[in-house]
C-alpha positions in Angstrom: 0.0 0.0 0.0 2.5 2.9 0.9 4.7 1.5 -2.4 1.3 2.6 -4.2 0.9 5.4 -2.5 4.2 6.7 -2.9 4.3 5.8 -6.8 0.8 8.4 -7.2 2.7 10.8 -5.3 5.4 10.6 -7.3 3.7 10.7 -10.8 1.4 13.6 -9.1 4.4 15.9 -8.1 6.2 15.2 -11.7 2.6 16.3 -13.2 2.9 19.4 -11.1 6.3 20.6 -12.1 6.3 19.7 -15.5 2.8 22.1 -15.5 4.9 25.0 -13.5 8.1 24.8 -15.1 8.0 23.1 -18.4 4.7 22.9 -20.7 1.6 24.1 -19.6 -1.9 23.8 -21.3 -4.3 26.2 -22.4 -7.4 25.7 -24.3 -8.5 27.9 -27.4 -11.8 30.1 -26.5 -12.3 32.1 -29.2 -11.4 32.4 -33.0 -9.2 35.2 -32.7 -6.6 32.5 -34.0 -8.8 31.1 -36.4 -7.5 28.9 -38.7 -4.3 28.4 -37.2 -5.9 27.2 -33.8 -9.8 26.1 -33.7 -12.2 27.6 -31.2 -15.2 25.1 -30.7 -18.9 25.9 -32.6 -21.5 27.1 -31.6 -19.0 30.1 -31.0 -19.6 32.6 -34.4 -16.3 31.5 -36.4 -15.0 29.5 -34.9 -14.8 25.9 -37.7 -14.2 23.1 -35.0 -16.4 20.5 -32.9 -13.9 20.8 -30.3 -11.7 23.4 -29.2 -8.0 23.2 -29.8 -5.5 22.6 -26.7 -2.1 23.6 -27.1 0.9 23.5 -24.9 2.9 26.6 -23.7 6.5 26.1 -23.5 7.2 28.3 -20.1 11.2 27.7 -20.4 11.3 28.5 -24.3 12.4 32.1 -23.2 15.0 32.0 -20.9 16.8 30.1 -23.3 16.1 32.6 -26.8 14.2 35.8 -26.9 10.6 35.8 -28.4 10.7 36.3 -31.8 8.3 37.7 -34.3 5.7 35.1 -35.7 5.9 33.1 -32.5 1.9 31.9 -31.3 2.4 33.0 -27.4 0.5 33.1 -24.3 0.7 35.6 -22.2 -1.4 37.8 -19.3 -3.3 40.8 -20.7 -3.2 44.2 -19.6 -5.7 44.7 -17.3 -7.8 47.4 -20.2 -8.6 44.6 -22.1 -11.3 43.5 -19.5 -13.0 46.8 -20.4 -11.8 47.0 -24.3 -13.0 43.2 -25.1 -15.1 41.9 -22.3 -13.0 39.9 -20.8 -9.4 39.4 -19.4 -6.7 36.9 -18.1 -4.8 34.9 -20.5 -4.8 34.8 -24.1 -3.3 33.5 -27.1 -2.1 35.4 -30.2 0.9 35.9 -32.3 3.8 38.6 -31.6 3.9 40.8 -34.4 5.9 43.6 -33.1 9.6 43.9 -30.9 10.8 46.2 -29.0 11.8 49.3 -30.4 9.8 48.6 -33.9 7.5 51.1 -35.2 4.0 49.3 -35.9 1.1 50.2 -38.1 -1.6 48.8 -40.0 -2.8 50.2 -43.4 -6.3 48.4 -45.1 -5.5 46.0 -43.0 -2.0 45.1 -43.5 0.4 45.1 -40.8 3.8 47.1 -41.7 6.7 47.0 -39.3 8.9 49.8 -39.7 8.0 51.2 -43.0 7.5 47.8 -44.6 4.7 45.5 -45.4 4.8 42.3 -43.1 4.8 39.2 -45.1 2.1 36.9 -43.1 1.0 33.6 -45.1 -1.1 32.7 -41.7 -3.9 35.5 -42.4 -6.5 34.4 -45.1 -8.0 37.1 -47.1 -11.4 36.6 -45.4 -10.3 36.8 -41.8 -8.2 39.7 -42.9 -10.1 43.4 -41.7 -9.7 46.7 -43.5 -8.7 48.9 -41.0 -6.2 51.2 -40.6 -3.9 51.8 -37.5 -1.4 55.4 -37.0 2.4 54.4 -36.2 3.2 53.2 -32.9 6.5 53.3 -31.5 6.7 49.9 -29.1 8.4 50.3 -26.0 11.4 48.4 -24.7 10.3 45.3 -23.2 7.1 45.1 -24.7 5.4 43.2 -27.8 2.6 44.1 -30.2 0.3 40.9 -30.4 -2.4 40.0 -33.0 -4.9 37.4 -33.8 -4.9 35.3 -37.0 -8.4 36.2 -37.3 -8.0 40.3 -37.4 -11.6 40.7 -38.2 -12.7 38.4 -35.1 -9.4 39.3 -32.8 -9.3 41.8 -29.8 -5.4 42.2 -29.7 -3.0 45.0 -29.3 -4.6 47.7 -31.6 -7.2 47.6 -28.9 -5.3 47.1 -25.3 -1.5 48.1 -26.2 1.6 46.5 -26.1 2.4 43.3 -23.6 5.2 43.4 -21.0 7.8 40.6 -21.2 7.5 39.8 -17.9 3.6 39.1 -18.9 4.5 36.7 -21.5 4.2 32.8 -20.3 5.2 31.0 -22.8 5.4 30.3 -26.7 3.0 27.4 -28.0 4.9 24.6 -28.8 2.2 22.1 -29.5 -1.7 21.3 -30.2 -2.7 18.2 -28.5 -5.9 18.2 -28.7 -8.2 16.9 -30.8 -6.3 14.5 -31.6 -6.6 15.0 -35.7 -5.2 18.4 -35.1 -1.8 17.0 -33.3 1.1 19.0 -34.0 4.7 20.3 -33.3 4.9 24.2 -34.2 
C-alpha cells in the first residue's frame, strides 16, 4: 500500500512541475486564431467541434528571446477587460519587438516602413482597418490574432510586457486529428 501510494505521489508531483516549469496547457476560447488554432462551434467563427489545446513552453524564453511570428500566451493588460469583455490569458501571435514602429494600413500590418509578409492570415479573416504608427516600448510586444476581423489584440489594449508573457505554444494536442509540433 505505501509502495502505491508513494508511486501516485510521485507521478502527481512530476505532473505538477512539468505544468509549472515546463509545458503548460491552455485551451483555445475564441477564434481570434482562427485557422491556425480552432475555437469550438456554436461560438460565431469558430470551424471546429472541439476546441484546440495547445501546450505553452514556459522555459522557451529564458533560453532565446521571443521572436516575431511566435503563437504565445501571455497575461493581458488589465484594459482589455473593459476593451473586449473579458481578461486573463490569451493566445495570439507577436507581431511587433521592442523598439519597432508598428502600423496597420487596409488591414496590412507594416513594421517599420515595410509590409509584413504573413501567409497565416487568409484574405477573409483579414479586416480593413487602418492603425497610426506606434513606437513599441522596450520590453514590450505588439500581439495580434490570426483572425483580425474576429481578434481583440494590441490595436485595442497596447503592447504586452515581457515579464507578462508565459510562454510560446509549442504544440496542439488536442483533438487528436489536429496534433502538432509548431
Amino acid at each position: 500500500m505505501i509502495e502505491w501510494l508513494l508511486t501516485i505521489a510521485v507521478a502527481v508531483a512530476f505532473v505538477l512541475v512539468f505544468e509549472a516549469e515546463v509545458a503548460k496547457p491552455f485551451r483555445i476560447p475564441s477564434p481570434s486564431m482562427e485557422p491556425t488554432l480552432h475555437c469550438a462551434r456554436p461560438e460565431r467563427q469558430c470551424r471546429a467541434r472541439f476546441s484546440d489545446r495547445v501546450f505553452a513552453c514556459r522555459f522557451c524564453y529564458h533560453l532565446t528571446s521571443p521572436k516575431r511570428g511566435d503563437i504565445v500566451v501571455f497575461q493581458t493588460p488589465a484594459v482589455a477587460a473593459a476593451r473586449c469583455g473579458f481578461s486573463g490569458t490569451y493566445v495570439k501571435r507577436l507581431i511587433g519587438l521592442p523598439g519597432e514602429r508598428w502600423e496597420e494600413r487596409n488591414g496590412y500590418v507594416y513594421i517599420d516602413g515595410r509590409r509584413l509578409d504573413e501567409p497565416y492570415v487568409r484574405s477573409k479573416e483579414r479586416d480593413v482597418q487602418t492603425h497610426p504608427v506606434v513606437r513599441i516600448p522596450e520590453g514590450r510586444y505588439f500581439m495580434m490574432g490570426d483572425n483580425r476581423s474576429g481578434s481583440c489584440d494590441s490595436r485595442a489594449w497596447g503592447t504586452v510586457a515581457r515579464n507578462d508573457i508565459i510562454g510560446k505554444v509549442v504544440a496542439t494536442y488536442w483533438p487528436p486529428d489536429r496534433l502538432s509540433i509548431r
